[in-house]
N, C-alpha and C positions, 0 to 999 in steps of 0.2 A: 509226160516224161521229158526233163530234160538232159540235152547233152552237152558234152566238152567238147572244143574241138582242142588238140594236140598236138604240138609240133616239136619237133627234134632239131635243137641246132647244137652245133660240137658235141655230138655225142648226151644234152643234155636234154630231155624231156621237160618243155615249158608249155604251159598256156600265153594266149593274147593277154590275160592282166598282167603277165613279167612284164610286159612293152607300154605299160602305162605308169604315169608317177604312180607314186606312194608317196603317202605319209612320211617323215624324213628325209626323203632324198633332198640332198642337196644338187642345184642345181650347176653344174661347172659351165654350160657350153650350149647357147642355142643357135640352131642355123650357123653353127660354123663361128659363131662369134664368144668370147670369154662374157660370162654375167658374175659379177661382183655386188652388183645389189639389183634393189627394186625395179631401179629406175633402168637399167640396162636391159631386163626383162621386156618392161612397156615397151623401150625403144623397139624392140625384137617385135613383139607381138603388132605392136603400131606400123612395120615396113613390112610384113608378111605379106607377101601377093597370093597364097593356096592355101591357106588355113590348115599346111601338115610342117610342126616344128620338128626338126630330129633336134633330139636333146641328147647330153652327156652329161648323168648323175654321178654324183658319188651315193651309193648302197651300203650300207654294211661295211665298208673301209675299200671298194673297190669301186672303179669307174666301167658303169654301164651303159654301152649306148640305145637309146629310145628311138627308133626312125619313126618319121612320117605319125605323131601324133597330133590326132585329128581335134582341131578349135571352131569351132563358130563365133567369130567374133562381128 
């Protein structure tokens, strides 16, 4: 048997996979920095000292933020 685990923020009922990309998201914002392309990402991913990005997507026409998603690079 498995389970959910369930969390409540603003009132709203999410899982741990809302806190993960997806598929379309665009990505606006990693570690605090604007990403316009590819190359801005590597940069990101290439200076990371803790292998946890917070990112800021655009979802669905709104800006969601990701904390602390976890890389093994």
């Amino acid at each position: 048997m498995s389970s959910a685990l369930l969390y409540v923020v603003n009132g709203k009922v999410v899982t741990k996979y809302d806190y993960l990309l997806k598929v379309g998201d665009k990505i606006v914002n990693a570690n605090g920095r604007s990403v316009f392309t590819v190359y801005d990402l590597s940069y990101i991913f290439g200076s990371d000292e803790d292998g946890y990005i917070d990112f800021v997507v655009e979802r669905e026409g709104k800006e969601v933020a990701l904390d602390g998603v976890k890389f093994d690079l």
